[in-house]
C-alpha atoms as one frame of an Amber mdcrd trajectory, in Angstrom:
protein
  35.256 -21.373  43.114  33.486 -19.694  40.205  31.115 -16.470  40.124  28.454
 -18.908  40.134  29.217 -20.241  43.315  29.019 -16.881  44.837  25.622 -15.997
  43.395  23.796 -18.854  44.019  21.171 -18.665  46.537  21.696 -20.592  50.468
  19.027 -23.832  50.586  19.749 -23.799  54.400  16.896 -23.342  56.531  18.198
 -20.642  58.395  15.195 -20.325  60.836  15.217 -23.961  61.637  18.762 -23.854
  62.107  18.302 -20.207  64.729  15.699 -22.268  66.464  17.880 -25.246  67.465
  19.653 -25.274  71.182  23.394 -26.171  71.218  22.465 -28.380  74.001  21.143
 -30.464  70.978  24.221 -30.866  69.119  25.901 -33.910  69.001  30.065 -32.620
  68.963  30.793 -36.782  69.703  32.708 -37.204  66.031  34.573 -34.258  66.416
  38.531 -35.370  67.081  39.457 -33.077  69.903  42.288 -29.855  69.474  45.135
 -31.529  70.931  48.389 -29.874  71.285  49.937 -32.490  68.354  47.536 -30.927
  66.224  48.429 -27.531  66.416  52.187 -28.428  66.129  51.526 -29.870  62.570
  48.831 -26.853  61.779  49.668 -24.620  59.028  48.720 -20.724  58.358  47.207
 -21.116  54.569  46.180 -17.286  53.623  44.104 -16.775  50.273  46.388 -15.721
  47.649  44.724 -12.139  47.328  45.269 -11.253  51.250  48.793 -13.437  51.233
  50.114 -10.069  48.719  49.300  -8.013  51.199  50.936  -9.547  54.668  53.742
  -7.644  56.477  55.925  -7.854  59.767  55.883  -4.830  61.762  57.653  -4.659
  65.128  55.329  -4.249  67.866  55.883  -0.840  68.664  55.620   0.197  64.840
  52.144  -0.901  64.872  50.958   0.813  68.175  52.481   4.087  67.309  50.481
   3.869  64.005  47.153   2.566  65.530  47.597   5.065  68.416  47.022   7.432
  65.429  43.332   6.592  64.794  41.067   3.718  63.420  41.948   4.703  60.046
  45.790   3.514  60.827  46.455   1.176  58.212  45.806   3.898  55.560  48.250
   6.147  56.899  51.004   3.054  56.999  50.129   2.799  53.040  50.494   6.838
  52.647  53.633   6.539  54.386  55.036   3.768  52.013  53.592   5.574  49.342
  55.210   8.975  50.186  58.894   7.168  51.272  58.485   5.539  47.423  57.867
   8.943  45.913  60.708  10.513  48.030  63.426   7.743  46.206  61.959   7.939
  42.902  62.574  11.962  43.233  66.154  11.392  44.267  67.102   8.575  41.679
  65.701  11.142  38.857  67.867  14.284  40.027
């Protein structure tokens, strides 16, 4: 997807669209969400956001969010400070 994409402006008639009921919607050639499907389904993650996945044991996570909304920034200053602790002791 380039820039372009991005910028360019929505054709969809957005009030026509809001003024629809859903009791007008015709879901008939949708396959339905059958348990076979979601055993071949597959997690694909943007590259960008893939970078930045990690595994944290459940009680890792709650004792960090337990801290405040802003918990995800403390995990990173955390990292960042264990990082800074090991590049201290590798240059003594």
């Amino acid at each position: 997807m380039s820039k372009n994409d991005l910028n360019s402006t929505s054709r969809t008639n957005w009030k026509a669209l809001e003024s629809r009921s859903e009791e007008n919607i015709d879901y008939s050639d949708i396959p339905p969400l059958t348990d076979e499907f979601f055993e071949r389904a597959t997690l694909r993650v943007p590259a960008n956001q893939a970078q930045n996945l990690v595994q944290l044991d459940p009680d890792v996570k709650q004792w960090f969010q337990a801290q405040g909304e802003q918990y995800k920034t403390l995990i990173n200053k955390v990292l960042r400070q264990y990082i800074e602790s090991k590049n201290t002791q590798h240059q003594a």
